[in-house]
RONU-906070 format. One record per residue: x, z, y of N, C-alpha, C, CB in turn; residue number from 1. Coordinates in Angstrom, 1 decimal, always signed. Each point is the difference from the previous one (the first is absolute). Glycine has a CB too. Layout:
! residues N
+--------+--------+--------+--------+--------+--------+--------+--------+--------+--------+--------+--------+------+
|    nxx |    nzz |    nyy |   caxx |   cazz |   cayy |    cxx |    czz |    cyy |   cbxx |   cbzz |   cbyy | resi |
+--------+--------+--------+--------+--------+--------+--------+--------+--------+--------+--------+--------+------+
|      X |      Z |      Y |      X |      Z |      Y |      X |      Z |      Y |      X |      Z |      Y |  NUM |
...
+--------+--------+--------+--------+--------+--------+--------+--------+--------+--------+--------+--------+------+
//
This chain:
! residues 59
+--------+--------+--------+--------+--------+--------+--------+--------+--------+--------+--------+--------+------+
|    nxx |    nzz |    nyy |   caxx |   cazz |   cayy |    cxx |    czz |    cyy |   cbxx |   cbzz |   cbyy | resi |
+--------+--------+--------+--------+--------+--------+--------+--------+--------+--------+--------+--------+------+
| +121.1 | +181.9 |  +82.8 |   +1.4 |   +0.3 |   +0.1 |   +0.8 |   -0.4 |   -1.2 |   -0.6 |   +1.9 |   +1.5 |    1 |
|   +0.0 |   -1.6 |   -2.3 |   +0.9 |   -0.5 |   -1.8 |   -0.2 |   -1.5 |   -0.3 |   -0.6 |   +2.4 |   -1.4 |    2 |
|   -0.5 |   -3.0 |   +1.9 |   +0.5 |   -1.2 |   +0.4 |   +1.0 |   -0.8 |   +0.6 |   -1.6 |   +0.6 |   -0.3 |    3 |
|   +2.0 |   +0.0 |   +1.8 |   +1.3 |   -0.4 |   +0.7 |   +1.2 |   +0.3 |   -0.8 |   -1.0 |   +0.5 |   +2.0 |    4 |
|   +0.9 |   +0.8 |   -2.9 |   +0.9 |   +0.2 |   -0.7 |   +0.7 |   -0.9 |   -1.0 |   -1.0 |   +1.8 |   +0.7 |    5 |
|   +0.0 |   -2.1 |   -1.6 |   +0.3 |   -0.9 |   -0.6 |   +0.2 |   -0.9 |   +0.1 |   -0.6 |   +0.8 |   -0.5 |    6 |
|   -0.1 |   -1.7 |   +1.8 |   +0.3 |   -1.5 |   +0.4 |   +2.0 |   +0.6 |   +0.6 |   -3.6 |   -1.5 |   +1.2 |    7 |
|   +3.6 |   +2.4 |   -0.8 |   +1.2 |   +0.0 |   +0.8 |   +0.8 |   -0.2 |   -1.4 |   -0.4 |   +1.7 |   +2.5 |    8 |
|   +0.9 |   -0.8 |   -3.7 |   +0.6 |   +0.1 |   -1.0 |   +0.0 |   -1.5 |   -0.4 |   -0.6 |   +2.6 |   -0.6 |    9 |
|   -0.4 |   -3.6 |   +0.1 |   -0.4 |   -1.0 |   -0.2 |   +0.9 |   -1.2 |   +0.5 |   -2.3 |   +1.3 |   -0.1 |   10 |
|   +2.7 |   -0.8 |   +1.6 |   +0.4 |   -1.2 |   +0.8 |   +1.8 |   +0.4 |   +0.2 |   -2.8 |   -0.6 |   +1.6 |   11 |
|   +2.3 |   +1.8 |   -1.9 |   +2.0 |   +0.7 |   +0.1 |   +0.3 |   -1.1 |   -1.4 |   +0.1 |   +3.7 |   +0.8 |   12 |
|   -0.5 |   -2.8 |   -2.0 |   +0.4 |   -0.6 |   -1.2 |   +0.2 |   -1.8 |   +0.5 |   -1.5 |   +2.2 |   -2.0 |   13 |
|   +0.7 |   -3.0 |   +2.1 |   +0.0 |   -1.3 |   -0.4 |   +1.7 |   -0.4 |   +1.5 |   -3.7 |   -0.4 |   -1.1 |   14 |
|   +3.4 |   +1.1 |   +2.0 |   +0.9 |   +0.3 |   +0.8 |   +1.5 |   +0.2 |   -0.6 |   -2.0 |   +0.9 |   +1.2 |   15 |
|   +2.3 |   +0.2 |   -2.2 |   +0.9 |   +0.0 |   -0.8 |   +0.1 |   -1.0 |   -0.9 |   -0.1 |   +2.1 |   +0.5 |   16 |
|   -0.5 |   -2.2 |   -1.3 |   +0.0 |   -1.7 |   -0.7 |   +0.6 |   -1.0 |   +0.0 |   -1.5 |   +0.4 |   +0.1 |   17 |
|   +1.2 |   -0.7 |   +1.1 |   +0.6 |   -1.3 |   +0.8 |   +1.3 |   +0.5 |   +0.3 |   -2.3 |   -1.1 |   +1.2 |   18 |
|   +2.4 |   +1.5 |   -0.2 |   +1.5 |   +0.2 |   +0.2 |   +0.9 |   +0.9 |   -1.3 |   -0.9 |   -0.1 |   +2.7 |   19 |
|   +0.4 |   +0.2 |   -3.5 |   +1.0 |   +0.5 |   -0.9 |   +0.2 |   -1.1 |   -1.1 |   -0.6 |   +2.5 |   +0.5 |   20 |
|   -0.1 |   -3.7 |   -0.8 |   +0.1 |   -0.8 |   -1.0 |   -0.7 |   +0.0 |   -0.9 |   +1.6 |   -0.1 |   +0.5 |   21 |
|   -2.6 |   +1.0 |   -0.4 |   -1.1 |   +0.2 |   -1.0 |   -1.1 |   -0.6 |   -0.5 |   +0.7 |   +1.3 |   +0.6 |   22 |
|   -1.2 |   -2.0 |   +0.6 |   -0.9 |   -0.6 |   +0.7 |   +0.5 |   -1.5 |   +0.3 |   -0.7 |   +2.3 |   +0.9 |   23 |
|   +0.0 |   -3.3 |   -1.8 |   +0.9 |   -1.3 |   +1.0 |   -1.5 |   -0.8 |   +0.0 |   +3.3 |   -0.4 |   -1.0 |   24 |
|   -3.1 |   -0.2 |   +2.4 |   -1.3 |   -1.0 |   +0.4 |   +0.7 |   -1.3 |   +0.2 |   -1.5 |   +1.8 |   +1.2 |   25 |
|   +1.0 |   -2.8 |   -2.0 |   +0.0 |   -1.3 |   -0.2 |   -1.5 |   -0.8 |   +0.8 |   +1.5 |   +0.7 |   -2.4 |   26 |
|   -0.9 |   -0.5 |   +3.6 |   -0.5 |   -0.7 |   +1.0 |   -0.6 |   -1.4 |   -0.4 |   +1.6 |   +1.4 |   +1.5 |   27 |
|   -0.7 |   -2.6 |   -2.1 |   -0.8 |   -0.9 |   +0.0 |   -0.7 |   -0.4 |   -1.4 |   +1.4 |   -0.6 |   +1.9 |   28 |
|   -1.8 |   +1.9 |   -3.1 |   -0.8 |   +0.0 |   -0.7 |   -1.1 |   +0.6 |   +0.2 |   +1.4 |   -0.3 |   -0.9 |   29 |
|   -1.1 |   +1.5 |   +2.5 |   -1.4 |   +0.5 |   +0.2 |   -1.0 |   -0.8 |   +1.1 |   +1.1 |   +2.4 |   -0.6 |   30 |
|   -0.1 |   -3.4 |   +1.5 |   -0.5 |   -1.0 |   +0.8 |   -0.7 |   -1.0 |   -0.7 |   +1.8 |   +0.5 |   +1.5 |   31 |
|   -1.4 |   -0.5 |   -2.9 |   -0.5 |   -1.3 |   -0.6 |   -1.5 |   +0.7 |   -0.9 |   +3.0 |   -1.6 |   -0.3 |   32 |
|   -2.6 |   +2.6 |   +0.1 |   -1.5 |   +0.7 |   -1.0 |   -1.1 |   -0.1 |   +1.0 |   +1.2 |   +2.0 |   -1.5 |   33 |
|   -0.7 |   -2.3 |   +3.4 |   -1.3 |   +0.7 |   +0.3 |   -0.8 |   -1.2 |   +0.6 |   +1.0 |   +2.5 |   +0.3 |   34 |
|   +0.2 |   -3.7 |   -0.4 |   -0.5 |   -0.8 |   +0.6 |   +0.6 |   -1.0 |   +1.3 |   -1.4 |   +1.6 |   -1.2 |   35 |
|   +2.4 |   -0.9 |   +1.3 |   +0.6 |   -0.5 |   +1.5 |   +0.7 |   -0.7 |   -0.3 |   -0.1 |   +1.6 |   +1.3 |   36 |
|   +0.8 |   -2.5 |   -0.3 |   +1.0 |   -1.0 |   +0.1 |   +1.0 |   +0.8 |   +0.0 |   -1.1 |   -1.7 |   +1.3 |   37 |
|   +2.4 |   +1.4 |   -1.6 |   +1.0 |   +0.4 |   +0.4 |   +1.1 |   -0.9 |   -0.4 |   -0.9 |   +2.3 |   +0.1 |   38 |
|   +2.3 |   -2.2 |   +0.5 |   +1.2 |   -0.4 |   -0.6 |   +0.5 |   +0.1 |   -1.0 |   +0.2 |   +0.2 |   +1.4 |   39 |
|   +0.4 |   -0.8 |   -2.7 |   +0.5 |   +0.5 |   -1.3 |   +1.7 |   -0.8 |   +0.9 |   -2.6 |   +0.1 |   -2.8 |   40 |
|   +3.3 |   +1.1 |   +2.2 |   +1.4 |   -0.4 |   +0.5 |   +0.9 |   -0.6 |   -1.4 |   -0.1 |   +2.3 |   +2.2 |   41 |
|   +0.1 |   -3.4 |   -2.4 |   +0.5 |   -0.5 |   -1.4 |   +1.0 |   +0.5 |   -0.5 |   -0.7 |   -2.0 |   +0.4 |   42 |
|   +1.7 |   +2.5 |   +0.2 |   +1.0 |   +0.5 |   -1.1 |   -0.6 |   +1.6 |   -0.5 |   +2.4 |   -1.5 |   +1.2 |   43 |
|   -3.4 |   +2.2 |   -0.5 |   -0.4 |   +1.2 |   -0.9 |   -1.0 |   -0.2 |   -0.9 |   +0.6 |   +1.4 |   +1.8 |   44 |
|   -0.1 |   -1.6 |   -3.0 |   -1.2 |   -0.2 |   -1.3 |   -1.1 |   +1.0 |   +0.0 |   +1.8 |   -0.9 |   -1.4 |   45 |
|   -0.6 |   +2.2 |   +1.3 |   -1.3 |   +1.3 |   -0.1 |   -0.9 |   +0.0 |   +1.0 |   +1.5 |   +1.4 |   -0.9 |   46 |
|   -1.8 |   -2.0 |   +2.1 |   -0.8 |   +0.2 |   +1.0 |   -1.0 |   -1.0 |   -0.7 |   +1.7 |   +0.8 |   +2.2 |   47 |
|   -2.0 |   -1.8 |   -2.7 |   -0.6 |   -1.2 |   -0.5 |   -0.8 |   +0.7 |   -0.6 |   +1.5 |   -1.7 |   -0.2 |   48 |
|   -3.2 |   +1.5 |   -0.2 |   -1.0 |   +0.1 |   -0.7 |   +0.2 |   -0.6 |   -1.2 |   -1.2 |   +0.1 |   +1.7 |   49 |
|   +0.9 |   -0.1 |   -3.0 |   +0.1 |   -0.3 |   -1.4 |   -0.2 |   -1.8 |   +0.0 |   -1.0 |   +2.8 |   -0.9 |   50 |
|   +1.4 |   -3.5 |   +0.4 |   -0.9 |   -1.1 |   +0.0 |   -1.1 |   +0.1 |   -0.7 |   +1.7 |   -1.2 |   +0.4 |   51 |
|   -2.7 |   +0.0 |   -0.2 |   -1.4 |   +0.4 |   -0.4 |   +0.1 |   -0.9 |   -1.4 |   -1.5 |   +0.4 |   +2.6 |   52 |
|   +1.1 |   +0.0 |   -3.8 |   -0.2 |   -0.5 |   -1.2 |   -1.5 |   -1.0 |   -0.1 |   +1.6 |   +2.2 |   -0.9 |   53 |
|   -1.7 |   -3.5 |   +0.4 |   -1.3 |   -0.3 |   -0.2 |   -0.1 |   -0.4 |   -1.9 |   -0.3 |   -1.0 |   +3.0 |   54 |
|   -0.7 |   +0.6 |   -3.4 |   -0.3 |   +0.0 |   -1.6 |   +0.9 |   -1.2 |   -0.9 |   -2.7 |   +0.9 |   +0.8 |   55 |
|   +2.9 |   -1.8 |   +0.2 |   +0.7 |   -1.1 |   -0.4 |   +1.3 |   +0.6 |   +0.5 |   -1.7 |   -2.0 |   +0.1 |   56 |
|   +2.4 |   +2.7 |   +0.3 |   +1.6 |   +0.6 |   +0.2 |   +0.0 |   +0.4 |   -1.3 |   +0.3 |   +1.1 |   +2.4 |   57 |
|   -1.1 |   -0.2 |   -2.8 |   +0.2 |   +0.7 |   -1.1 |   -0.3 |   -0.6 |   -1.1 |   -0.1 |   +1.6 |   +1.1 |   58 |
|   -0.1 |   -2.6 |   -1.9 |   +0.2 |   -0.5 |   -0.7 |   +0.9 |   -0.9 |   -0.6 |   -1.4 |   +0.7 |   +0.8 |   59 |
+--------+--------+--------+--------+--------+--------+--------+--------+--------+--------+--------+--------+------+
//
């Protein structure tokens, strides 16, 4: 029973989160961490993954 409890509190909170602005999910950094294809929509930068640095960039 204090299990349900908690998962319930757990899913309210993340529940409140999101809809209050607390909480923000960057869909195409977590599509890209995991592996999947997706769309990058060019004019949103912040949605974009970092570019990738190699040894000769940095030099």
């Amino acid at each position: 029973m204090l299990r349900w409890l908690l998962l319930g509190g757990l899913l309210l909170g993340l529940g409140t989160g999101l809809s209050k602005g607390w909480i923000e999910l960057r869909w195409g950094r977590l599509l890209a961490d995991l592996g999947l294809p997706y769309v990058v929509d060019p004019g949103d930068l912040r949605d974009c993954p970092p570019p990738s640095s190699s040894a000769k960039q940095a030099r």
